[in-house]
VEXPADO-923528 format. One line per 2 residues: number of its first residue (from 0); their letters; for each residue x, y, z of C-alpha. Coordinates in nm, 3 decimals, always signed. Layout:
# VEXPADO-923528
NUM	a	X/Y/Z; ... .
//
This chain:
# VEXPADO-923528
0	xx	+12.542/-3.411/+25.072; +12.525/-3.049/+25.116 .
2	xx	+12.598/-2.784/+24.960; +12.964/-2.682/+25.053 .
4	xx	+13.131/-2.315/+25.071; +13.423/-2.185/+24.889 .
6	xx	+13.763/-2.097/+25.066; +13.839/-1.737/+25.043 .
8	xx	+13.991/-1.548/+24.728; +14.358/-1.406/+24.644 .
10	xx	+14.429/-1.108/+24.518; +14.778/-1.055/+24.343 .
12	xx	+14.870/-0.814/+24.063; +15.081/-0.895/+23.802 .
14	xx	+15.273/-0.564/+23.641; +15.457/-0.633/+23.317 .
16	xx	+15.799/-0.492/+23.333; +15.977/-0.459/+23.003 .
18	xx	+16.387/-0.407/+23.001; +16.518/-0.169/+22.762 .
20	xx	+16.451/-0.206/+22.390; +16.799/-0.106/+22.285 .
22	xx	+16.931/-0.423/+22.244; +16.627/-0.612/+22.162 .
24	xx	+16.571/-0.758/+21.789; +16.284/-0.594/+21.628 .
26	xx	+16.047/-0.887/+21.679; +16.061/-0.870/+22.057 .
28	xx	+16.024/-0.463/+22.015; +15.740/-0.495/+21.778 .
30	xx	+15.579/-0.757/+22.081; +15.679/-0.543/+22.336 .
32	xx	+15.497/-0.265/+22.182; +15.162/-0.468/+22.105 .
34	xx	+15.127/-0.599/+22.436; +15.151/-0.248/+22.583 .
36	xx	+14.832/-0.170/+22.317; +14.683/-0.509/+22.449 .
38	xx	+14.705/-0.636/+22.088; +14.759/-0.970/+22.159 .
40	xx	+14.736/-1.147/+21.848; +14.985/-0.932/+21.658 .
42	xx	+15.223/-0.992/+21.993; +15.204/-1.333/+21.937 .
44	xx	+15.260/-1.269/+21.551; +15.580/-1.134/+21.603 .
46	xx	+15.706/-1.330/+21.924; +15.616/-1.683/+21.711 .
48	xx	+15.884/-1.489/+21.411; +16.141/-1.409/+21.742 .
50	xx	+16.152/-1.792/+21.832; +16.152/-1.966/+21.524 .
52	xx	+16.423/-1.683/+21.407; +16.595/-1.765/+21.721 .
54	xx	+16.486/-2.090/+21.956; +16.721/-2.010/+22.213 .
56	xx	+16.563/-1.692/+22.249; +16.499/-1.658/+22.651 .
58	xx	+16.296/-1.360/+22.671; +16.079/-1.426/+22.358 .
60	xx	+15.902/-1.742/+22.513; +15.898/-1.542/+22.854 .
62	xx	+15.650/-1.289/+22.651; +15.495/-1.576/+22.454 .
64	xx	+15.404/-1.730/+22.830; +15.281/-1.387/+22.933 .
66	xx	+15.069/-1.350/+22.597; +14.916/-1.651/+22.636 .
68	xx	+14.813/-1.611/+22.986; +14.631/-1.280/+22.906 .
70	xx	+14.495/-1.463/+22.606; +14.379/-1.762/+22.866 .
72	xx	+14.573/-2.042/+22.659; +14.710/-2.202/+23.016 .
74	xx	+14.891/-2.525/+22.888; +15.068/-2.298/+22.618 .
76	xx	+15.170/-2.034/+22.883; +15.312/-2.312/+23.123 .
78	xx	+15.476/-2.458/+22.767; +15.654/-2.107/+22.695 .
80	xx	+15.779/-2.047/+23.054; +15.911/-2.365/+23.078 .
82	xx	+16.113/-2.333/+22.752; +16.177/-2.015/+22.861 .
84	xx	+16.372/-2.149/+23.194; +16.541/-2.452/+22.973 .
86	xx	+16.704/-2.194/+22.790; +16.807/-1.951/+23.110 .
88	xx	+16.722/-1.835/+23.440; +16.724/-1.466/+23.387 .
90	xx	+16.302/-1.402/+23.357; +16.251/-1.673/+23.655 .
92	xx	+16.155/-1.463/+23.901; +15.906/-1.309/+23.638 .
94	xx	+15.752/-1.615/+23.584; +15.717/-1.711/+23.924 .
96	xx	+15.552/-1.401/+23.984; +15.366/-1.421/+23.673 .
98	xx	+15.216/-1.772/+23.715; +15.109/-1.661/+24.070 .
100	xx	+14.890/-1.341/+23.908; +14.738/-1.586/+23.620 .
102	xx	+14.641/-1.823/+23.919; +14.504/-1.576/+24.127 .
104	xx	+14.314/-1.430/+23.865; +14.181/-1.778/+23.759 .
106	xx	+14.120/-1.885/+24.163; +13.916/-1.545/+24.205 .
108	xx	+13.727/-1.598/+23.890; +13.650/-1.973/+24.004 .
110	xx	+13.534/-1.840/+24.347; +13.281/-1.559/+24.150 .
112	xx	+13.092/-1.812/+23.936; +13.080/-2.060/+24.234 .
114	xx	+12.858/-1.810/+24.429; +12.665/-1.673/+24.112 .
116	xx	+12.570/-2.006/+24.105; +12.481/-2.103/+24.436 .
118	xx	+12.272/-1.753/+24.450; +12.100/-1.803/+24.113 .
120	xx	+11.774/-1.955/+24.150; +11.713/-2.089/+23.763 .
122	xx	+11.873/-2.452/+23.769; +11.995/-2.383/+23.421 .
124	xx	+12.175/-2.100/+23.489; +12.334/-2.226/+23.787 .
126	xx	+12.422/-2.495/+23.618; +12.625/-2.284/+23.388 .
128	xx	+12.817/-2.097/+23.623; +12.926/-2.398/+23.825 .
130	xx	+13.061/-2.520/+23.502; +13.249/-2.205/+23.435 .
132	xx	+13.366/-2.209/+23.764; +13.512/-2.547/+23.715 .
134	xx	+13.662/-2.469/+23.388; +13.857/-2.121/+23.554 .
136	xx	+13.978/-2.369/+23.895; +14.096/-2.641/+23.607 .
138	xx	+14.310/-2.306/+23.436; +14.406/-2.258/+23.781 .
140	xx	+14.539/-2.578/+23.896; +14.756/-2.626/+23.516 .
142	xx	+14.892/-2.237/+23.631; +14.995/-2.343/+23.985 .
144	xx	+14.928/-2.754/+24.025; +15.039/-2.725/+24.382 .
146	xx	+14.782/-2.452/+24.548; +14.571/-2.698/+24.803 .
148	xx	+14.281/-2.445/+24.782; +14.230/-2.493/+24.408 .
150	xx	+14.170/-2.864/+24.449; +13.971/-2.807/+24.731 .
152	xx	+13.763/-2.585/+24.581; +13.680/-2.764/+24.218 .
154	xx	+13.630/-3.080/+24.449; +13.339/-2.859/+24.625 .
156	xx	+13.213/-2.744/+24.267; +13.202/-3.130/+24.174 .
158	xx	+12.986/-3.209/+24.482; +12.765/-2.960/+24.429 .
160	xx	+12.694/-3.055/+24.110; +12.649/-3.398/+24.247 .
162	xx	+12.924/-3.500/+24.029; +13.101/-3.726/+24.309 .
164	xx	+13.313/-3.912/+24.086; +13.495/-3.625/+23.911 .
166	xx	+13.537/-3.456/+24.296; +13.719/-3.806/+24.403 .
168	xx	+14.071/-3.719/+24.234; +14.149/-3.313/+24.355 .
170	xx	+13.991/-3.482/+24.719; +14.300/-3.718/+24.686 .
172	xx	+14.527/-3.454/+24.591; +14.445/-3.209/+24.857 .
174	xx	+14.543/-3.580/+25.095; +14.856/-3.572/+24.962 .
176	xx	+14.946/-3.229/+24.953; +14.816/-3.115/+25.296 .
178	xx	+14.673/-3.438/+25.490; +14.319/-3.226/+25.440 .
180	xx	+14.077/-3.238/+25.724; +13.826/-3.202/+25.402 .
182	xx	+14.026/-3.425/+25.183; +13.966/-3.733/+25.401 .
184	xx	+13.587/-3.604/+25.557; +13.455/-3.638/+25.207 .
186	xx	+13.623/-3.859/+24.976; +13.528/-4.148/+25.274 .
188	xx	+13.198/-3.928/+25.264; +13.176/-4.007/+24.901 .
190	xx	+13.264/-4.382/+24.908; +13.039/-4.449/+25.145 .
192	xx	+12.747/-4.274/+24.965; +12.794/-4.475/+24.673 .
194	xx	+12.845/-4.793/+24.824; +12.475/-4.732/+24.946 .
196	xx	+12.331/-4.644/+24.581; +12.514/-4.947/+24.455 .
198	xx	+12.354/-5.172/+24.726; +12.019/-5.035/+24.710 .
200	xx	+11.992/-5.185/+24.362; +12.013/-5.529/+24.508 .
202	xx	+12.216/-5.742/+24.261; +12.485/-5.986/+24.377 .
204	xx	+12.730/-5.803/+24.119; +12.631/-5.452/+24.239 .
206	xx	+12.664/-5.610/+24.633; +13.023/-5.684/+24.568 .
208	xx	+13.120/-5.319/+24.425; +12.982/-5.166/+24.682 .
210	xx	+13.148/-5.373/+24.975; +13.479/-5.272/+24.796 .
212	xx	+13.315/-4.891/+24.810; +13.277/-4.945/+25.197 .
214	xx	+13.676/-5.116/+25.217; +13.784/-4.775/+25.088 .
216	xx	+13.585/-4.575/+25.286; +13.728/-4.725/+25.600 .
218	xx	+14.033/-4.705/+25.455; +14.061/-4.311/+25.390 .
220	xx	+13.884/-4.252/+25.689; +14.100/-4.455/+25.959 .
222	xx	+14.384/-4.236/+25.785; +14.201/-3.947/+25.912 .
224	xx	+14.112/-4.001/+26.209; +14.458/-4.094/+26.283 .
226	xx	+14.475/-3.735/+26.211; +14.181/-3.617/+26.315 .
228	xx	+14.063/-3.789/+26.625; +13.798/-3.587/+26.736 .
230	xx	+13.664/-3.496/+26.433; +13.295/-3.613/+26.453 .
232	xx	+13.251/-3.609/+26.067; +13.497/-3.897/+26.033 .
234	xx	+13.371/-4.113/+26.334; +13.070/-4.058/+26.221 .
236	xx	+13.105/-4.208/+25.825; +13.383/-4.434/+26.009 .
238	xx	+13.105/-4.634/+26.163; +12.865/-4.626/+25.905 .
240	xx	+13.166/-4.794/+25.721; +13.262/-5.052/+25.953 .
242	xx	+12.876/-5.153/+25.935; +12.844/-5.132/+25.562 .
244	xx	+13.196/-5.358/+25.541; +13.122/-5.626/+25.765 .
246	xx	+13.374/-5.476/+25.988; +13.159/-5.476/+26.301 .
248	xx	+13.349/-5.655/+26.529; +13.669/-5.451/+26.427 .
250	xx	+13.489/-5.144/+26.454; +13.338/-5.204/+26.793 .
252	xx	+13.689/-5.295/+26.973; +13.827/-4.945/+26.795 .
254	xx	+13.564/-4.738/+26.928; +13.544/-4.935/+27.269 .
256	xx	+13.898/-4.827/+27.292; +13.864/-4.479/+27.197 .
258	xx	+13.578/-4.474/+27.471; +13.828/-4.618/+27.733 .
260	xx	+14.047/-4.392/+27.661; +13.867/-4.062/+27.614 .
262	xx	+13.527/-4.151/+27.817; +13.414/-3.769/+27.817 .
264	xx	+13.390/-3.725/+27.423; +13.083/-3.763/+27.316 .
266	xx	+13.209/-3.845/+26.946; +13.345/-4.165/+27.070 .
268	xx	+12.981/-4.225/+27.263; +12.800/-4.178/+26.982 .
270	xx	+12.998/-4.387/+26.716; +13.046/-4.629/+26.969 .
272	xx	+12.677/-4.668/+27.052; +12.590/-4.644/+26.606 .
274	xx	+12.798/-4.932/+26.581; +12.640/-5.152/+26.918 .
276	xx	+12.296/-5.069/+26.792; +12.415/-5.192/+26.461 .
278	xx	+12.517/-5.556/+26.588; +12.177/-5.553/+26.813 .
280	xx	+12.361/-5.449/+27.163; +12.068/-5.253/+27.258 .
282	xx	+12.142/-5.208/+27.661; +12.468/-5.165/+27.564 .
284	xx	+12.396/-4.903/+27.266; +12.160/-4.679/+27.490 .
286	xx	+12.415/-4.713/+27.727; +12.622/-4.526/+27.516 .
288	xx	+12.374/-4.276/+27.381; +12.296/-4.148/+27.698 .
290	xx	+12.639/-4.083/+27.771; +12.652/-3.885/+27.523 .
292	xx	+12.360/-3.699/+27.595; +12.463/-3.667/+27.937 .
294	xx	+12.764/-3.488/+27.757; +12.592/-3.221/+27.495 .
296	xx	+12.213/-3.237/+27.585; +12.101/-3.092/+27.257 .
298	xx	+12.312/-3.388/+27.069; +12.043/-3.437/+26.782 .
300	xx	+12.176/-3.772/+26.667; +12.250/-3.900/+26.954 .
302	xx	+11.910/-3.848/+27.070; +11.765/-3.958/+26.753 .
304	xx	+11.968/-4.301/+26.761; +11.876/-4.359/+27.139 .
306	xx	+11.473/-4.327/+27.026; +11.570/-4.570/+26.740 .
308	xx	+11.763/-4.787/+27.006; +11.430/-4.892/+27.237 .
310	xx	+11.174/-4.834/+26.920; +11.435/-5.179/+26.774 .
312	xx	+11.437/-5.322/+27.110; +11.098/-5.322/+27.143 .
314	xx	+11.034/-5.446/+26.831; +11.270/-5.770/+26.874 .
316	xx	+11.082/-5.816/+27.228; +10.713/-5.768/+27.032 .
318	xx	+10.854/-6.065/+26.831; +10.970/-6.263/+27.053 .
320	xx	+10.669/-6.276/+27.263; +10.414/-6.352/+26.987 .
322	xx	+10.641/-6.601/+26.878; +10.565/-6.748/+27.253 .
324	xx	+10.221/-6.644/+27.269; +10.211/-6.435/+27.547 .
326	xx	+10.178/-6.057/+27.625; +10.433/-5.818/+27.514 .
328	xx	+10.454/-5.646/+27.830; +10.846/-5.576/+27.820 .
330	xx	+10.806/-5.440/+27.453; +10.569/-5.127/+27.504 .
332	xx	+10.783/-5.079/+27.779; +11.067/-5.029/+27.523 .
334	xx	+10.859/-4.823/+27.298; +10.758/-4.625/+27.594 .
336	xx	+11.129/-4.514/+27.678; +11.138/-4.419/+27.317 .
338	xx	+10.902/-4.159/+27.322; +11.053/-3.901/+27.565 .
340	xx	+11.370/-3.914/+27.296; +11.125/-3.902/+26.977 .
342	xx	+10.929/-3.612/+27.097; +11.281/-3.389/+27.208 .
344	xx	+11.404/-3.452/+26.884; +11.065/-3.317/+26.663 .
346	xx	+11.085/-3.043/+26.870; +11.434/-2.965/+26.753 .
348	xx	+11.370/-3.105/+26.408; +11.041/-2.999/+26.332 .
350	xx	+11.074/-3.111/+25.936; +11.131/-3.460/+25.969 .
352	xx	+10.852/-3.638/+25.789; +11.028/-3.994/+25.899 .
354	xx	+11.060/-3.919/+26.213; +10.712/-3.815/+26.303 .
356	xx	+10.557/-4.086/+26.119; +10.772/-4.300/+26.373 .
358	xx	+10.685/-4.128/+26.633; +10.288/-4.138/+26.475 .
360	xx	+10.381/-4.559/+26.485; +10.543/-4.548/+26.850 .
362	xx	+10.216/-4.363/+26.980; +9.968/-4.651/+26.797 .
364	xx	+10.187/-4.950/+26.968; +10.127/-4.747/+27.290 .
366	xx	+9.710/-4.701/+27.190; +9.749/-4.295/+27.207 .
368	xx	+9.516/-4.294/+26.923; +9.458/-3.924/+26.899 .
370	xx	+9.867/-3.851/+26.949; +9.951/-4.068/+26.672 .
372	xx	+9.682/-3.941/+26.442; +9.816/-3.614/+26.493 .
374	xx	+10.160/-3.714/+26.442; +10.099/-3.863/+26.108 .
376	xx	+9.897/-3.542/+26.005; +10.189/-3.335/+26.053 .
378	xx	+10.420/-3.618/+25.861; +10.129/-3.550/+25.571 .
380	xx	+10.142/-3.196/+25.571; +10.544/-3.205/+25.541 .
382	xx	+10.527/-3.393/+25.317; +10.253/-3.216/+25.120 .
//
């Protein structure tokens, strides 16, 4: 998964207004007069004397809230305001206000270590920040637990810290606060991902965890792209799913349908052809493929999965005739309308050490010995 960007930052200002002292008790004056010298601790001295002196005492937890939230004790803050508001509603719109500034602060602080991070090129350090940065959105989310953004953006700390299960609850909560575009793209993102690590270790037990990892993955995606239609993120994982879970026949009718419907989006083509060339409907894959090409002629994966599409047909042909004996004439003519598709897509991907070792293979099958030695020299050198 890559690495993911921030949303922007906030700026409020908080101002601490004080009413008259006249009629305060001389706790709350004393309080009001060490906040103004930002001495917090002998604030909080005489503010803890105020309320145990006098528990209904509105505007002494209103400054406790405010002394804690310059002193960055968030879950006492929230605890003062609160019993601040049980007793009245006369510092309410002061709190509001007041929790907005501490989250702002908090969000903005969140944001800075996130790209101190992400620009710091010791892992160790980097590591730190995104942990700090975590810490300030967690401060964040206890000052205002209903700001999308903050979730969003300590789920994108989590993934970048490849910490996918800890970025799998604010992802839910940005779902259900905002239907997120983001909120559904990765959490089926993330699902999917680990249904593959948990399959790639190859026990029965781990099979069955990660076919329940696929189920919700199709799950929180279908949500989205009931949402999101067009979003080729979600088709995309969608498929990849439906393929993982079994679901291939399901899948297939879907996407046929979406196809139908909408035969000039090329996100439809392309899912629709992932999930033919996944049940081994090769005409009927490049079929698709090609439609989509026809549609955005520098489509990268659907020119990559059309390559893939003749290399497999080929391959089942190759079989088939050597099972029968006899010469696999149809096959390297498979392979052959691979190559066109394989060479386009190094030349847009130049990096791709799998790819040009295929494309190394695809040249051998076709005896362009001195193409395919080249091919896998530049596969050796990537990868060197």
């Amino acid at each position: 998964m890559k690495r993911l960007s921030l949303v922007f930052s906030v700026m409020l200002i908080l101002v601490m207004v004080f009413s008259g002292y006249q009629c305060s008790s001389t706790e709350l004056t004393s309080a009001k007069l060490y906040i103004q010298q930002k001495n917090l601790d002998k604030a909080l001295e005489a503010l803890n004397k105020e309320v145990e002196k006098n528990p209904k005492s509105d505007e002494g937890y209103y400054l406790m809230g405010y002394v804690y939230g310059e002193k960055e004790r968030t879950d006492k803050m929230v605890d003062a305001y609160t019993k601040s508001l049980s007793i009245s509603k006369k510092y309410e719109k002061d709190i509001k206000a007041a929790r907005k500034s501490f989250w702002a602060n908090f969000f903005n602080r969140g944001v800075g270590f996130f790209n101190r991070a992400v620009s710091n090129t010791n892992e160790d350090s980097s590591k730190m920040y995104f942990e700090r940065s975590i810490f300030t959105f967690e401060q964040a989310v206890i000052t205002e637990p209903d700001s999308p953004d903050t979730y969003k953006n300590m789920a994108f700390v989590y993934m970048n810290l490849q910490k996918y299960d800890e970025a799998i609850p604010p992802l839910k909560k940005i779902i259900e606060l905002e239907n997120s575009l983001d909120g559904y793209k990765f959490l089926g993102e993330i699902y999917y991902n680990q249904g593959q690590m948990l399959q790639s270790k190859g026990t029965h037990e781990d099979s069955v965890e990660a076919k329940k990892l696929f189920v919700s993955a199709v799950e929180v995606l279908q949500e989205g792209k009931k949402l999101y239609p067009d979003d080729g993120d979600i088709l995309l994982f969608l498929s990849n799913s439906y393929i993982a879970a079994d679901k291939i026949d399901v899948a297939i009718d879907a996407f046929k349908a979406g196809v139908e419907k909408d035969p000039t989006n090329r996100f439809y083509r392309y899912n629709y052809g992932v999930l033919l060339l996944g049940a081994n409907e090769f005409e009927k894959a490049a079929e698709q493929f090609k439609a989509a090409i026809e549609l955005d002629s520098k489509y990268e994966n659907a020119i990559y999965n059309l390559a893939v599409t003749y290399v497999k047909w080929g391959a089942k042909l190759g079989k088939e005739a050597e099972d029968k004996g006899v010469e696999a004439t149809e096959s390297k003519d498979k392979y052959r309308l691979s190559l066109p598709h394989l060479e386009a897509y190094v030349g847009m991907k130049t990096d791709d050490i799998a790819v040009w070792e295929l494309l190394g293979k695809v040249y051998s099958v076709l005896g362009m010995l001195d193409d395919a030695q080249k091919a896998f020299d530049k596969a050796d050198a990537l990868r060197k």
